[in-house]
N, C-alpha and C positions, 0 to 999 in steps of 0.2 A: 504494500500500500504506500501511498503518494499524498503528502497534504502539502498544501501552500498555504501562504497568509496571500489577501489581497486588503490593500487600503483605498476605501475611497472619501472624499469628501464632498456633502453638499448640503443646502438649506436647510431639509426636510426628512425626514426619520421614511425607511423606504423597507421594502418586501424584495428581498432577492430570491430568484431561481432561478434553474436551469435551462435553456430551452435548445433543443433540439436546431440546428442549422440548415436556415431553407435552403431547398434544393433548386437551384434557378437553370433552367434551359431554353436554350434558344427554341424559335419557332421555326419551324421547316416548311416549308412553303413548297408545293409541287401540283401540278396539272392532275386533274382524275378527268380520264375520260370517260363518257357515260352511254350506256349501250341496252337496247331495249333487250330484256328477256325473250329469250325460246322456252315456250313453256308448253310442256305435250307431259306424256304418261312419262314417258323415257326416251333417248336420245336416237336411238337406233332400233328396229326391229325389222324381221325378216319371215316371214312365216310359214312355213310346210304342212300342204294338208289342206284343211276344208275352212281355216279361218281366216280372214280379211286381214290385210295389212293394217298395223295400224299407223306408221309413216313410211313414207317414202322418203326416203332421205338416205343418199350416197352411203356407200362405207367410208369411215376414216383412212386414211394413209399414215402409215407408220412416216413419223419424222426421220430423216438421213442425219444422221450423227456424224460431224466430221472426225473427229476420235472420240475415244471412252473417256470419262472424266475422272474414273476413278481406275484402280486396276482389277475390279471384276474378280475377286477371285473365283466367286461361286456361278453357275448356271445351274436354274431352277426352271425344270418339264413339267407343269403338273396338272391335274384335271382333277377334278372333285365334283360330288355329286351329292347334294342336301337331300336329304328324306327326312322330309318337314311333318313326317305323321310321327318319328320316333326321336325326331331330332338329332341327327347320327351324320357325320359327314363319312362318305365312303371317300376314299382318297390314291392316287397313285403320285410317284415321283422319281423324275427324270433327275441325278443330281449330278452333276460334276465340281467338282474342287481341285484349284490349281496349287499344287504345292510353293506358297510364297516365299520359303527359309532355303536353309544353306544346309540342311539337314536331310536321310531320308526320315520321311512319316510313315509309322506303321498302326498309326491307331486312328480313328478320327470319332467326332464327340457330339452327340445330338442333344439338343433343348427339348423335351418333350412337357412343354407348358401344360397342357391338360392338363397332365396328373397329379398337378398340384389340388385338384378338385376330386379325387378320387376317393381320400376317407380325411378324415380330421386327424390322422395321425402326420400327415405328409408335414412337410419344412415348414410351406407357406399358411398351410392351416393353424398349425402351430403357433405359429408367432402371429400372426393374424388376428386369431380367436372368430377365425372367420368373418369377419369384418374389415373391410377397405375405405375411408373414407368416412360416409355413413352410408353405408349400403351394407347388407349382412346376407350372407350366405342362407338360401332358405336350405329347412332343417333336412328336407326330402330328397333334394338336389344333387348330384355328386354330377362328375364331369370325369373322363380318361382319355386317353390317346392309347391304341394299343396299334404296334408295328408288326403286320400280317406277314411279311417276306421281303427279304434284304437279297439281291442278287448282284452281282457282278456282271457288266453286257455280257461275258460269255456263260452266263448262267449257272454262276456258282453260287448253290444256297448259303449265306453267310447270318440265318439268324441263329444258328447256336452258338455263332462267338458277338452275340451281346449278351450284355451286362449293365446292370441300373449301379453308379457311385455316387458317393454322397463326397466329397471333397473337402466339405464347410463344414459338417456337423455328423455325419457317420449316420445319421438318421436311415437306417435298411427299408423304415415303413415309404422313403421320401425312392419316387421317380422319375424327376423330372431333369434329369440328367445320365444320357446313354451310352455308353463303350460298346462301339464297334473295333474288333478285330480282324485287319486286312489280311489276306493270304498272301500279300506280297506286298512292301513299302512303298510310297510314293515317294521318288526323288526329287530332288529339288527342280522347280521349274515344268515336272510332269503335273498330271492331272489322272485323275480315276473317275470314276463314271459309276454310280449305284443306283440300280431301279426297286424301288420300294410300293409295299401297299401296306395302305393305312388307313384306321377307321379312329373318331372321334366323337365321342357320345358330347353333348355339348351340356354344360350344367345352366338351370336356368339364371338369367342374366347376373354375374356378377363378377368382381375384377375383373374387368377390360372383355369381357367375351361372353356370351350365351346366348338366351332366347327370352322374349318376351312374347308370347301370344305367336303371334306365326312374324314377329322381327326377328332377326339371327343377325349377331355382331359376331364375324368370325376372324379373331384377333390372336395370335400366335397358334394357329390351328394345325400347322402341318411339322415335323419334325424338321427341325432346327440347328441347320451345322453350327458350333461353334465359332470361334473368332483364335485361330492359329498363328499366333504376333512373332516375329522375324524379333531377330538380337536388334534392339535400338528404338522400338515401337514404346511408349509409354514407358521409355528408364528400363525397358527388357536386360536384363546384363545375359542371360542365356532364353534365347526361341524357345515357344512351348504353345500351349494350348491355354486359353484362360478359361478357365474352368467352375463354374457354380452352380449352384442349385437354385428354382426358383423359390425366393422368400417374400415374409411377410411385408418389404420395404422396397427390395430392388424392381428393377424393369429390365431393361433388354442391350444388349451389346452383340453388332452381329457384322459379317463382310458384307462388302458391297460386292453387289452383280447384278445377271441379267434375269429377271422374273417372265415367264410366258405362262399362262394361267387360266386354264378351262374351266368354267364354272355351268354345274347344271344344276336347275332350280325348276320349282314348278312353274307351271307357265304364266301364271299370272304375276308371278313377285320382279319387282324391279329391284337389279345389282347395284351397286355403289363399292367401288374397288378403285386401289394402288392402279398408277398407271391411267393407260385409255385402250377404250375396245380397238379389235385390229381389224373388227368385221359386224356385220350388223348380225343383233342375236338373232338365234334361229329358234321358234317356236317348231314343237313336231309331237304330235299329237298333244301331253299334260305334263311335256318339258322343255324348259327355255334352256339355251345354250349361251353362255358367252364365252370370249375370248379378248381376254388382256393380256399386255405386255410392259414393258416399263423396266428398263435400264437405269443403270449406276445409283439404285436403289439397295436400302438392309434390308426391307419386309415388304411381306405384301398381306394387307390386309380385306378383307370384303363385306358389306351389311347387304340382308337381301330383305324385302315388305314388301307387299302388294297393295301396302297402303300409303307411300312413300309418292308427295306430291314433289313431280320435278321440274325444275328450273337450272336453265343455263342462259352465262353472259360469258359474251369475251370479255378478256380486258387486256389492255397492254398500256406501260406507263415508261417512262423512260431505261429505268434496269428490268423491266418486264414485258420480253419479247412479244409474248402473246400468248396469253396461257386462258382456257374455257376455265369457270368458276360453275362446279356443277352442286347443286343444291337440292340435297333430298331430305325432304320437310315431313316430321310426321303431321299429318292434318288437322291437328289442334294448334301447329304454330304456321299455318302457308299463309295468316293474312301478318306475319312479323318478316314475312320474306326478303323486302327492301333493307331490313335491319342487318340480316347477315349478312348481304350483299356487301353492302356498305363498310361493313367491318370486315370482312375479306381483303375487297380495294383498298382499304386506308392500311391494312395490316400490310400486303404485299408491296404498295407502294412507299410506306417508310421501309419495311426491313432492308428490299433492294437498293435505297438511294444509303441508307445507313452502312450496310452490311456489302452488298454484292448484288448479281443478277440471280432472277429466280430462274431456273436452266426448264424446270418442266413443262413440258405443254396442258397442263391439267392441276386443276387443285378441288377435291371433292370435300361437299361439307355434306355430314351425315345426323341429322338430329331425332335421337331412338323416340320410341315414345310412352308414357305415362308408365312408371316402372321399371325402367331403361337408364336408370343411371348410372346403374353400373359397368355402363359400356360409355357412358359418357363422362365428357373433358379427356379424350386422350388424343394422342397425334399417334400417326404412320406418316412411311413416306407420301407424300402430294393426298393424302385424307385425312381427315379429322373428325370426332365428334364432338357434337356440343352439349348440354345438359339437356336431360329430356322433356318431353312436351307439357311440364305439369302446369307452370303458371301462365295466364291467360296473358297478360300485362307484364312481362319484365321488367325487373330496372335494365342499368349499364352491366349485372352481371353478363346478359348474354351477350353482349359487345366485348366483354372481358375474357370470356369464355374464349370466345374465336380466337380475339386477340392473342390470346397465350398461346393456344393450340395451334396456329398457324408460326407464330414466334420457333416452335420445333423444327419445324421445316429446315431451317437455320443452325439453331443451338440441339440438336440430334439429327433430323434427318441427313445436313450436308457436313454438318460438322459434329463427328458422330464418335464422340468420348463414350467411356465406359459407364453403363449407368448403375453396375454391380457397385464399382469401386468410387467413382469420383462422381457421385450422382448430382452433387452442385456447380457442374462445368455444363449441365443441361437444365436443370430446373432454375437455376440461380440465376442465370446470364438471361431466360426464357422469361425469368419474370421481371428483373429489370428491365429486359426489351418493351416487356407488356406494360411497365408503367409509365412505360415514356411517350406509347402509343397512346394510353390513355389519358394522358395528359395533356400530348399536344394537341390531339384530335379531337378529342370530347370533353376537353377542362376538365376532366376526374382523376387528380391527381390523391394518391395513395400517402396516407399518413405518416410516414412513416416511423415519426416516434414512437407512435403510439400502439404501430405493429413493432414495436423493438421491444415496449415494454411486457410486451405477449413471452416472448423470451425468458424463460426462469430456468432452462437447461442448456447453457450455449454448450457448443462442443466443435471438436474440430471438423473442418468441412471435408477435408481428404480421407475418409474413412469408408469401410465396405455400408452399404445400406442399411445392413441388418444388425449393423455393431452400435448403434439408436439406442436406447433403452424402449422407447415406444416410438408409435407412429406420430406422437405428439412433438417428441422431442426430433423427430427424424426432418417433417415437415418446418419445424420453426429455424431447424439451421439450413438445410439445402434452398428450401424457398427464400425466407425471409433473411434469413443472417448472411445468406451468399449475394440476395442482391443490396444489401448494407453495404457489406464490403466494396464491392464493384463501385456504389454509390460513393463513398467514400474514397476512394483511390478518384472517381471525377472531381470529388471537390477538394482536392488536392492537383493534381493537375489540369484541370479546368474541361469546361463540356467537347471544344474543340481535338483537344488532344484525347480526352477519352474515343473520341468519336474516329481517331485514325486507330487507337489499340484495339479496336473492336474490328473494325473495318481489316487492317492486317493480320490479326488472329484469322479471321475468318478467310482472307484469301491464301491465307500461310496451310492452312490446315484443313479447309474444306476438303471429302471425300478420302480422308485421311482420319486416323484414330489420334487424336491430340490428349497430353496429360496436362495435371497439374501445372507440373514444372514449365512446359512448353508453353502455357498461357503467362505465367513468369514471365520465362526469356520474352515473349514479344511485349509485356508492358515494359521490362528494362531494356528493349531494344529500341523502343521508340521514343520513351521519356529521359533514355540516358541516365536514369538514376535507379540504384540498388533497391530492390523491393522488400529483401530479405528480413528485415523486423518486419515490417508489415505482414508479411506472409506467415512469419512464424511464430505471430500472436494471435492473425484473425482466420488467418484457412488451415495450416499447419495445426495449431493452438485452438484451444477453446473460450479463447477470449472473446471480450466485447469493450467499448469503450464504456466506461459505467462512475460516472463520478455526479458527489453529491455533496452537500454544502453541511457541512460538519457544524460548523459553528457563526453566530454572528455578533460581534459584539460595539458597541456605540457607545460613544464618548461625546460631551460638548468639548469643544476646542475655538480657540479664537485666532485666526490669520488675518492680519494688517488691520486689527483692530472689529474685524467682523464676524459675530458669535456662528458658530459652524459647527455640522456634525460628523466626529470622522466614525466609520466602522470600520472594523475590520473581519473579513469576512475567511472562513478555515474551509475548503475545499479540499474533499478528500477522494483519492482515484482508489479502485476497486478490482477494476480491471485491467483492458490494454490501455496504453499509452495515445492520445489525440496528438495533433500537432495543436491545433487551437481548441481550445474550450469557449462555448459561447454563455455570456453569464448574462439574464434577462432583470432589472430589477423596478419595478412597479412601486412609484414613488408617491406617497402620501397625498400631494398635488393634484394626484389622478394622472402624472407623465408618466414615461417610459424610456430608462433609456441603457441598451444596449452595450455591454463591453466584450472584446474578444480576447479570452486570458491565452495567450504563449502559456505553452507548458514549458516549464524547463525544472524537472523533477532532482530530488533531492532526496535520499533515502532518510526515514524515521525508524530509531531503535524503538 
């Protein structure tokens, strides 16, 4: 701990506090172009059989990519098939995986997310208590992934060399991490090739995935290669596999590649998926077909309803070529439509003029409905959900909602940290994005003192997700303590200069796995000055700046003859070190007036 004496003098006997230092940003100022909606059932249909078209409208054309943006190492074949009476996804998958290290690989590692839903004994249940958010697990419900047959193209049966490991916590009841064993290694720079079948019982709607009535959110639904990091990937000192279980805090860490993605539904339900169609779906007799694809992508995600009102606009702004904004409403929210519009545009056009271009031809907003929220506020790549259809009238949450959920796009989808291990280099950066959208765009600028003093558990911010005490404590430092930080490191080198670290980060490490430390180097690379305390007090550390007025004491005193009151006022620090302290004191008069205290600490026995 840290006390100072401060003196002041003046008239009038006065109230000192604290106050928290505003946050002041400039306005940005950019063109929205504005575009009448297409608004039909769905965007494309094709029909086989005795039923009527119900548009006519072209197939899409896959865009020409002049190279890959990122290095692809995964390609994903896969075709799925809903049976929406039992709720079960039948599944196939086409995988390749290119060996990226200097090693050969003889093992390779699957995420099988479902099974975190399969009994209450699994990791994620565990530490959960079945409860995400406020949404709770119904008691009837369970959810699995089981993997039918592993083959090799030349048809070598390889399910009896799997294995379920638990890595993190030894837990045998937990699934949701798979050891396959190759019959031959892959060398450095080969690839191997696995065709799989898979089935997915879907549990009704909760953490990020299920069903609601005849809705389906189908979100980490197909097995899941790991993320295999080269010597030098995130401080790697030896290549290996990163390796975890799905738990009650973390989310997803995965390679980029190329997704192609057949989806069969019943014939009346309209898709919403990662990517864009590559063909108009094909109804044939009482099932609809589609077909997506979507490059230099980590997931692919799909919602399918047959009550899903839709809406498309183009847009394109100066870092946003031209990307459709597809809108699937459940029908208690199609008369708020212009709302999410709106908050799409404003989202896409600051992130790119701030950050970079949005490279996608597509960006889907998906909003489940009444009972759905458990699938909602989460991002994928180029899709997002938003909260579900229950209030009639929103505030600015559902502006907020987007706003965040699009902000991923960004801070995970292109620039795609670990979110097992370092889950506030994506939720942290994602919500001070969102509050800056909110505040230049819609005046709704975030409290933040006042969310600081929410904070009664800080902790450090580089830690695994599930090393939290709760989900209480897990949310108040990746959200809110990570964008403090951030906040703080601006108002110390001002809005402009934050505005190029941000901007660099993102072009430095887009489509790349960035750590910690790498976020580091580019604030000390661009502000020229060492970050190192900072860092290893407020991300490293579990600190917080936390200082509070110990003591005050008032004396009459007379200078050049005029009776005067001096105080002297005891400030005491708690926690990390400020460069300035802001001292607010509300003076008997009914004035006010403002001092900024320079720290320059002094140890007390």
């Amino acid at each position: 701990m840290t006390m100072r004496k401060i003196r002041f003098r003046r008239y009038a006997t006065w109230l000192i506090v604290l106050a928290a230092a505003a946050i002041i940003s400039g306005v940005w100022k950019a063109e929205q172009q504005n575009h009448q909606p297409a608004v039909g059932t769905e965007p494309y249909l094709t029909v086989q059989g005795n039923t009527a078209n119900e548009m006519a409208t072209p197939a899409p054309e896959i865009p020409q990519t002049p190279e890959p943006l990122s290095q692809r190492v995964v390609e994903y074949h896969m075709s799925v098939t809903l049976d929406a009476t039992k709720m079960r996804l039948q599944g196939s998958q086409n995988l390749t995986w290119k060996n990226p290290g200097t090693v050969p690989v003889k093992e390779l590692y699957f995420h099988l997310y479902p099974n975190a839903f399969e009994s209450k004994q699994s990791t994620f249940m565990k530490e959960s208590g079945g409860q995400l958010r406020n949404d709770k697990a119904k008691a009837d419900s369970f959810g699995h992934m089981r993997v039918l047959s592993v083959k090799t193209v030349q048809g070598d049966d390889l399910l009896s060399r799997m294995s379920f490991v638990q890595p993190d916590d030894g837990n045998k009841n937990d699934h949701t991490l798979m050891k396959l064993v190759l019959p031959t290694a892959v060398l450095p720079g080969e690839q191997v090739t696995l065709l799989t079948q898979f089935e997915v019982a879907m549990p009704a709607a909760f953490a990020r995935m299920g069903y609601v009535g005849d809705y389906v959110m189908a979100g980490q639904w197909y097995p899941k290669l790991a993320v295999y990091e080269p010597k030098g990937v995130r401080g790697r000192t030896e290549e290996g596999w990163n390796l975890h279980q799905y738990h009650g805090n973390s989310e997803f860490y995965a390679d980029f590649g190329i997704f192609d993605v057949v989806i069969k539904v019943p014939a009346g339900d309209i898709v919403a998926a990662t990517g864009f169609p590559t063909q108009q779906p094909v109804v044939s007799g009482d099932v609809k077909t589609y077909h997506f694809y979507a490059d230099d992508v980590h997931d692919f995600a799909w919602a399918a309803s047959p009550h899903f009102v839709y809406h498309e606009e183009p847009f394109s702004a100066p870092n946003v070529p031209g990307v459709k904004i597809k809108l699937y409403l459940d029908p208690k929210q199609q008369d708020l439509k212009d709302r999410y519009l709106a908050a799409a545009k404003k989202s896409l056009t600051r992130y790119s003029q701030w950050y970079g271009e949005y490279p996608y031809s597509t960006l889907s907003i998906v909003v489940p409905p009444p009972g759905g929220n458990g699938t909602g506020g989460m991002e994928y790549p180029t899709l997002i959900t938003a909260w579900d259809a229950t209030e009639a009238n929103p505030g600015l949450d559902l502006e907020r909602v987007v706003v965040h959920e699009i902000g991923h796009q960004y801070w995970y989808g292109m620039v795609a940290s670990n979110e097992f291990e370092e889950a506030w280099l994506d939720e942290g950066f994602t919500s001070y994005s969102e509050d800056r959208v909110m505040a230049e765009e819609y005046g709704n600028a975030s409290n933040l003192p006042i969310e600081a003093s929410y904070i009664t558990d800080p902790a450090a911010l580089r830690q695994n997700a599930w090393d939290y005490n709760t989900r209480g404590e897990y949310a108040d430092n990746v959200y809110t303590k990570a964008k403090l930080a951030l906040t703080a490191i601006e108002r110390q080198v001002g809005a402009q200069t934050m505005n190029k670290v941000l901007r660099t980060y993102f072009q430095r490490w887009k489509f790349r796995h960035p750590s910690t430390e790498d976020f580091q180097k580019v604030l000390q690379d661009v502000t020229k000055a060492d970050w190192a305390t900072f860092f290893d007090q407020y991300v490293y550390g579990g600190l917080m700046v936390d200082y509070s007025i110990e003591s005050i004491h008032s004396q009459p005193v007379t200078v050049d003859g005029k009776p005067l009151v001096e105080s002297t006022i005891v400030v005491q620090k708690h926690g990390g070190t400020a460069g300035t302290v802001p001292i607010e004191m509300h003076l008997s008069d009914g004035s006010t007036v403002v001092r900024m205290w320079t720290v320059r600490m002094r140890r007390c026995s």
